[in-house]
C-alpha positions in Angstrom: 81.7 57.5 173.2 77.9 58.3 172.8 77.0 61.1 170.6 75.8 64.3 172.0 71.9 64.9 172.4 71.0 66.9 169.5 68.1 69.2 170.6 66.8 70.7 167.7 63.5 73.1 166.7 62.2 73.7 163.0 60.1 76.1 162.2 58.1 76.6 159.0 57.3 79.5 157.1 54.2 80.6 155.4 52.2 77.9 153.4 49.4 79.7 152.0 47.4 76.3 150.9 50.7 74.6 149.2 50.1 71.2 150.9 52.3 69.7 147.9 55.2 71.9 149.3 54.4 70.9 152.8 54.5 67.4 152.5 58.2 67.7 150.3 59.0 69.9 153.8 58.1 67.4 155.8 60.0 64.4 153.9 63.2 67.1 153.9 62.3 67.4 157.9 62.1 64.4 158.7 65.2 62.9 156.7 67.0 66.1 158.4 66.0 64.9 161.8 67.0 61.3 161.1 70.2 62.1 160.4 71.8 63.6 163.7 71.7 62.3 166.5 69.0 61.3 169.3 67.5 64.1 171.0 64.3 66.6 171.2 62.3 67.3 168.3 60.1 70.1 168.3 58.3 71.5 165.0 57.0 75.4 165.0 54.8 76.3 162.2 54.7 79.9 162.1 51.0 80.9 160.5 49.2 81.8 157.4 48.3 78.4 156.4 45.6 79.3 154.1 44.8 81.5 151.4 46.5 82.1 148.1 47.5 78.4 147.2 44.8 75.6 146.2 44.6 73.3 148.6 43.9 75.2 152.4 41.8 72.1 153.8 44.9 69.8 152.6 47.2 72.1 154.2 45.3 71.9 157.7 45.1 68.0 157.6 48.5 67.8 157.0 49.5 70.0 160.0 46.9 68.0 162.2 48.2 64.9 161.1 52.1 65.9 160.2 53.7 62.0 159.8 57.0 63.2 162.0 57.0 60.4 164.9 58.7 61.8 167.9 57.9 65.6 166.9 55.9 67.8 169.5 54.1 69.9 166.6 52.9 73.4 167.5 50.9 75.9 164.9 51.2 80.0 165.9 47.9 82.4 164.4 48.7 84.1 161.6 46.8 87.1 159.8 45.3 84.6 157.1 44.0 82.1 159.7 42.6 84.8 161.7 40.8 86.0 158.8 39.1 82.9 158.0 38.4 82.1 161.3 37.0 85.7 162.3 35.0 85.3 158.6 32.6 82.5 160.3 31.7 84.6 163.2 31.3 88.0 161.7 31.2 87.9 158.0 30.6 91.2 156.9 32.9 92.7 158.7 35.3 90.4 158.3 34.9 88.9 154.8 35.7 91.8 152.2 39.0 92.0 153.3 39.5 87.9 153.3 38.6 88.2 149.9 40.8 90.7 148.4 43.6 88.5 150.0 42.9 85.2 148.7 40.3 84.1 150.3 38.5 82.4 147.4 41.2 79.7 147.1 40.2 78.6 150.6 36.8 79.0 150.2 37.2 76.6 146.8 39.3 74.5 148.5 36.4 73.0 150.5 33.5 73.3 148.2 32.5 76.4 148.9 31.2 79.3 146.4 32.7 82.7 146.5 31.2 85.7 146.6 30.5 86.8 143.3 32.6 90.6 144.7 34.1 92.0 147.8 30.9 93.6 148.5 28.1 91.0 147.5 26.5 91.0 150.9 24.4 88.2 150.2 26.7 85.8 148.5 28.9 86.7 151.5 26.7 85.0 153.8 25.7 82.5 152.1 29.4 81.8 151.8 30.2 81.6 155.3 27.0 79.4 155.8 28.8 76.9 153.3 31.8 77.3 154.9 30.3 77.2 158.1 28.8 73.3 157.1 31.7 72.2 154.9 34.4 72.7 157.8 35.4 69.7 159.6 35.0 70.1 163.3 38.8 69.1 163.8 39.6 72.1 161.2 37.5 74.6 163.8 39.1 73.4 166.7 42.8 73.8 165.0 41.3 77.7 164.2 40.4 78.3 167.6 43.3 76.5 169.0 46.3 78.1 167.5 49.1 79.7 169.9 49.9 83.8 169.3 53.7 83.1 170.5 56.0 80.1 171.3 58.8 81.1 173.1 62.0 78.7 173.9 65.4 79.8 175.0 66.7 82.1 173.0 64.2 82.2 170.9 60.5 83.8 170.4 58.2 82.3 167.8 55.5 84.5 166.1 53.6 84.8 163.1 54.4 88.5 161.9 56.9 90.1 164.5 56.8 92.0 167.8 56.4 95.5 169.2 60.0 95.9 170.2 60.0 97.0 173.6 57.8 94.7 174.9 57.3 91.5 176.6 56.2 88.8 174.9 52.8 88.4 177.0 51.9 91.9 176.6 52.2 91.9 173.0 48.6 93.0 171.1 47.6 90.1 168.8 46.9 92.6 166.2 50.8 93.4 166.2 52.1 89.8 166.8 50.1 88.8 163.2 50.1 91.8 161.1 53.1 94.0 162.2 55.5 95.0 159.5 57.8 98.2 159.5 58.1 99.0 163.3 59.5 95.5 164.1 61.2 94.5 160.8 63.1 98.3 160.8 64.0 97.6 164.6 67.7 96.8 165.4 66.5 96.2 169.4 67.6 93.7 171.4 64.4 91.7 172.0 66.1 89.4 174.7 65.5 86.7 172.1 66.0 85.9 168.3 62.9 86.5 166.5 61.6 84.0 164.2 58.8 85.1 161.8 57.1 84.6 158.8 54.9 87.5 157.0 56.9 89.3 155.2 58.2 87.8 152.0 61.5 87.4 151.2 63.7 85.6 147.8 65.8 84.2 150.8 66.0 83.8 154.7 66.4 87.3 156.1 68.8 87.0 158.8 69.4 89.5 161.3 71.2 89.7 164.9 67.6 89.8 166.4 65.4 88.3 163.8 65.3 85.5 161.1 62.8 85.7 158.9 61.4 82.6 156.6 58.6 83.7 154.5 60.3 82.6 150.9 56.8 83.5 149.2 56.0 79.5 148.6 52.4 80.0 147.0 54.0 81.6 144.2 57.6 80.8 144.5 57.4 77.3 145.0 59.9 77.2 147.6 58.7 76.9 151.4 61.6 77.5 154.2 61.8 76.0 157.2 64.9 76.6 159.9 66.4 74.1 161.9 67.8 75.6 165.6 70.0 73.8 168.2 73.1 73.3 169.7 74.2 76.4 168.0 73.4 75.6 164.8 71.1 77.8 162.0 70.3 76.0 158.8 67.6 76.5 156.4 65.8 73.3 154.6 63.9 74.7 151.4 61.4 72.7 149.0 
């Protein structure tokens, strides 16, 4: 007798610049995937890939160019990317914030000097200038080109959480990458299990409507990604 289809989804936490981690995820992913039987293969990453760790620009070329054959790959906004992304259009609005949350990693990661503070108006522009010439176009277009939600049957993908009460497509952006207490408090039924990142925790948080995965890999070391299908949760952890 053939063996059933096994349909599955991971979806990765929070890298913040850890391409090292990223690449032992992928290797854990892929060997995962090897292992059951045919079927779909779709990989969610859930935001924040810069910031914080050393290597942003490796992180990106990693996600563009992932080494899973047979995965349909698919990268949500998160707060970080917004950030950096938002930086190169309206710096001084945008860039003391970046930089009080680990921004400067990013910016070193392609070259690029820092501002010397927060509030050095001239080295912030002269930052997003660099930033502006250093950045491969593919590494724009990945910016501009992430997704704000991914939903799939029984499940809704996002970076940070939702507004409960809501429908996916009328979600703010602000709340689907930066939302914290009034989702993660929330005991709703969302009409589908929740799968974020954004909020650190030592270990998956699961819940009846949510499953969180952001396992604090820039510091922790150890970057989460869940596997989904045919009824199945399990976690894969660097």
């Amino acid at each position: 007798m053939a063996a059933l289809a096994s349909d599955l989804i991971y979806a990765v936490g929070d890298v913040h610049g850890r391409s090292d981690l990223l690449a032992r995820l992928h290797d854990l992913i892929r060997e995962d995937a090897a292992a059951r039987p045919p079927g779909s293969r779709t990989l969610v990453y859930l935001g924040d890939f810069v910031d914080r760790g050393h290597d942003s620009r490796g992180v990106i070329d990693l996600v563009l160019a992932p080494d899973l054959p047979g995965f349909e790959c698919l990268a949500l906004l998160g707060n970080h990317d917004w950030m950096m992304r938002e930086f190169l259009r309206s710096p001084l609005e945008v860039g003391p914030g970046w930089m009080l949350n680990g921004a400067r990693a990013t910016l070193q990661s392609y070259g690029v000097k820092p501002p010397s503070t927060a509030l050095d108006v001239e080295g912030m522009l002269a930052a997003r200038d660099a930033l502006a010439e250093a950045l491969p176009m593919a590494h724009w277009n990945f910016l501009n080109d992430l997704r704000l939600y991914l939903a799939r049957p029984g499940y809704l993908f996002v970076h940070a959480g939702i507004r409960p009460g809501r429908p996916a497509d009328k979600q703010s952006i602000e709340d689907l990458i930066w939302i914290r207490e009034e989702f993660l408090d929330s005991d709703a039924d969302h009409g589908a299990v929740v799968v974020h990142g954004h909020t650190i925790a030592p270990a998956p948080d699961v819940r009846r409507n949510r499953i969180g995965i952001d396992t604090g890999a820039y510091y922790s070391g150890r970057l989460t990604a869940v596997v989904l299908g045919n009824g199945e949760t399990m976690f894969l952890s660097t």
